[in-house]
C-alpha positions, 0 to 999 in steps of 0.5 A: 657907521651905518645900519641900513644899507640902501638897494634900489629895487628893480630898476626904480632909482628909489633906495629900499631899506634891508631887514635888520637883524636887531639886537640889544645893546648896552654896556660896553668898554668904550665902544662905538658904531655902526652906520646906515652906509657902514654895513654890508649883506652877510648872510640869507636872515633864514640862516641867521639865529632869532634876535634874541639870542643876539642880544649881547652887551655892546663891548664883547671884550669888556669885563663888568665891573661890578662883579660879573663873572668872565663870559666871553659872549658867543659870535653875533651877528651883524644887525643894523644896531651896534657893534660887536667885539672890540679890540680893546684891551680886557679891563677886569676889576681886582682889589689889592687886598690879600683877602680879595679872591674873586680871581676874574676881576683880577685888573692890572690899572691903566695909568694913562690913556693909549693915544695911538689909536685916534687920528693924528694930532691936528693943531686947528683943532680946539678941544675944549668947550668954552661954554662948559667950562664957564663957571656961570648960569649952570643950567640942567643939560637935555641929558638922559640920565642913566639913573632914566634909562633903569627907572621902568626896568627897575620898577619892574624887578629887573634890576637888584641893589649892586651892593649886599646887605645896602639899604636905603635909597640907591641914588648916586651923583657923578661930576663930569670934567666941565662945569655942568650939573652931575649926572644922576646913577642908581646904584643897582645891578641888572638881573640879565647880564647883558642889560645896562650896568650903571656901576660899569659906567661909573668906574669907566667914567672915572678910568676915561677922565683919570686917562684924559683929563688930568695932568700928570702932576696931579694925577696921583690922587687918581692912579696911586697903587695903594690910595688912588680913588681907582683902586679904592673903587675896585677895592669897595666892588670886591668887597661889596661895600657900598659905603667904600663906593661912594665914598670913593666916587665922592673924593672924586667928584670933590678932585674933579670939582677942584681941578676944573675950578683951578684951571688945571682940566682946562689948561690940559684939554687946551693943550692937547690936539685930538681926542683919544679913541677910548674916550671916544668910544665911551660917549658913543657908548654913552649916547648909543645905550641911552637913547638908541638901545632903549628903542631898539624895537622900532628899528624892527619896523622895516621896509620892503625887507630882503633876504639880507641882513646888514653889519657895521663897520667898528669904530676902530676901523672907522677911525682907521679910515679918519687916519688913512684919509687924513681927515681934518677938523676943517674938512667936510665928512659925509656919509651916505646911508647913516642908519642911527647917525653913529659915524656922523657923530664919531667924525664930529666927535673924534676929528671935530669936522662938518659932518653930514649923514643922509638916511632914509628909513623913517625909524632909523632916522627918528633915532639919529635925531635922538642921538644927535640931542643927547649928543651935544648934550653929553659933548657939553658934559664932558667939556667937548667942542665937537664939530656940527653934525646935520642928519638929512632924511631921504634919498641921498641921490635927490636930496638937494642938500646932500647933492650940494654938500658932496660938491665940497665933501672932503672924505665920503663914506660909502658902504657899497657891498650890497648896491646893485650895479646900477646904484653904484653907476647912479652913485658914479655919475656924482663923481663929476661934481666932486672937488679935485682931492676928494676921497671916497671909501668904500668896501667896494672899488667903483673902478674895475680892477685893471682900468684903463683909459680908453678912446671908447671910454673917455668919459666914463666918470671913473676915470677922475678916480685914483684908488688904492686898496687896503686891508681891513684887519679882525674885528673891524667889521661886525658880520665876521671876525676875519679881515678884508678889503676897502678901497679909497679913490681919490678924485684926481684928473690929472691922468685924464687930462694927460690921456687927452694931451696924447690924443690931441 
């Protein structure tokens, strides 16, 4: 998922970060993200409103889950950080008591998670985390804690106590799958709706764990109707009982803490094959508000801005083209232009492949680094192997370990909306060294619609390329609601070479 996409200016071979239009991002329903290389122009920045009134939580569709009233958040625009609305499914909060009126938190619970979003299953994958789950020499993870990403604001007065009528101090512990420490929360809300709300995260953490992590025949304490500590967690919400709240996040850390000591969690994630998109979403969303939003203003810094502002291909779509291409945890995945590092991860995470980003803006790549450390931190939290990750900074058309490494790329992500011709033709002649089967994706087709192979143009590179055109549905990008095209070229010189036996 890219951010910044890359122009070469005037002739020079020199790629130019565009404006970002940037915007606050933060809580989310399980989300994901953009890429240098996933955005595209959309519109002049002078018709485009200030940052400021983009500023929208990370996961329009989702619901707070402490109590917020429904707001459906108006249009954003593209910027070159986060995603805008995602097609999950509404998750709103309700307490099965009869006296519970708040009516927009009515929530009807998820027993399992959906598993038909997310690439197919892929048997050499392995899930789990074999360090997380050793029970020995537990140290304290690099993490940022979401109890650090409130502690200036909540100094400052920008966040209240998330229960009425509480008192004393608002710390909370929260056990993740594995076997490392708890994660530290506060249980506050904040004043501006759309800044990081630590009791959402809790009760996503618990719904994604319930969904993935636990086998049916104990998922009963999780999901049950009446006792499940899910319900009891929405029950204290609308009740606004701090007292019911943690006591309900406490019987989950103790059933947490017992399943993973008996090997049930274990033997459950060694079972399963691919991860689910919602549990995805939720660690990028993770990593993206603990490290990236906090920064956002840096990305402010750009260089040579033009006119154009940059958008981001969404995680499900990103996840579409995992599917379409039929990417493996044994293949190599590169993408070219990688802003903050958001698709790099997502394909190390989700399909469990190398995976390379190359980005060249200096602050967008300071980011992806941050990304990158809380990243494998936070796989080790959730009990996760996922696949390497390497952020190159620089030009991706002259660093030479880009060069070498797309010579062995099995899947190349490359948002060309905005290149200019000669960029495009730069990028082509790269094409040459590519593996037979290597495939290529971009929104816009390198060959010209009705392409022919010719005497006169033999050995134009685009002749190596098969591609087909497939459609991009809503809310798959973040400059538009509506759909469109990309294409995938398959590196194939079999109708070259058959050209050639004619003329022989």
């Amino acid at each position: 998922m890219g951010f910044f996409d890359h122009l070469q200016k005037g002739g020079a071979f020199s790629l130019q970060a565009q404006k970002p239009q940037i915007r606050k991002v933060v809580q989310t329903r399980p989300a994901s993200l953009s890429r240098s290389s996933s955005h595209t122009a959309v519109r002049p920045s002078s018709q485009i409103s200030p940052p400021e009134k983009t500023k929208r939580a990370r996961d329009s569709t989702s619901r707070s889950t402490s109590g917020d009233s429904d707001r459906r958040p108006s249009k954003r625009l593209s910027t070159p950080l986060r995603t805008k609305k995602r097609p999950t499914p509404e998750q709103r909060l309700s307490s099965d008591d009869d006296d519970a009126s708040d009516t927009d938190n009515s929530f009807e619970l998820r027993k399992r998670a959906r598993t038909d979003d997310s690439a197919e299953p892929d048997l050499s994958r392995r899930i789990r985390s074999l360090k997380a789950f050793s029970e020995e020499n537990v140290k304290p993870l690099p993490l940022v804690h979401a109890a650090d990403i409130v502690s200036k604001q909540k100094a400052a007065g920008n966040f209240k106590r998330a229960f009425s009528g509480a008192s004393g101090p608002t710390e909370i512990l929260l056990q993740y799958p594995s076997a490392s420490r708890k994660e530290r929360y506060n249980l506050i809300v904040p004043r501006d709706n759309d800044d990081f709300k630590p009791t959402d995260d809790i009760v996503h953490v618990i719904d994604i764990v319930s969904e993935n992590y636990i086998p049916e025949t104990k998922a009963d304490a999780f999901n049950n109707e009446s006792t499940g500590i899910r319900r009891r967690l929405r029950r204290a919400l609308a009740h606004s009982s701090e007292p019911e709240f943690r006591e309900a996040v406490a019987d989950y850390n103790h059933e947490i803490e017992r399943l993973r000591r008996d090997g049930s969690i274990a033997r459950h994630l060694d079972s399963m094959h691919r991860l689910s998109l919602p549990l995805v979403e939720r660690i990028l969303t993770q990593i993206y508000a603990r490290t990236v939003s906090p920064r956002v203003d840096a990305l402010r810094q750009y260089e040579n801005g033009t006119d154009n502002v940059y958008g981001e291909l969404l995680p499900r779509f990103i996840s579409t083209i995992f599917k379409e291409t039929g990417l493996k945890s044994g293949q190599v995945f590169v993408d070219l232009g990688s802003g903050v590092g958001n698709v790099v991860l997502q394909a190390a995470l989700e399909i469990g492949c190398e995976s390379w980003g190359c980005e060249m803006m200096a602050n967008a790549c300071e980011l992806a680094e941050i990304q990158q450390t809380e990243f494998r931190a936070r796989c080790r939290l959730w009990g996760i192997a996922p696949g390497k990750t390497h952020l190159v900074r620089g030009d991706f058309l002259q660093e030479q370990s880009i060069i070498d490494v797309l010579k062995r790329a099995d899947v190349i992500l490359i948002n060309n909306q905005a290149f200019t011709p000669q960029l495009n033709n730069e990028i082509i002649n790269h094409f040459l060294d590519m593996k037979e089967g290597c495939q290529i994706v971009s929104l816009k087709s390198f060959v010209p619609a009705g392409h022919k192979i010719q005497s006169r143009n033999v050995y134009s590179p685009i002749n190596l390329l098969k591609v087909k055109q497939l459609n991009y549905w809503s809310n798959s990008v973040s400059w538009t609601d509506v759909g469109g095209t990309y294409f995938i070229a398959t590196k194939d010189s079999s109708r070259l070479k058959a050209f050639a036996e004619t003329m022989e």
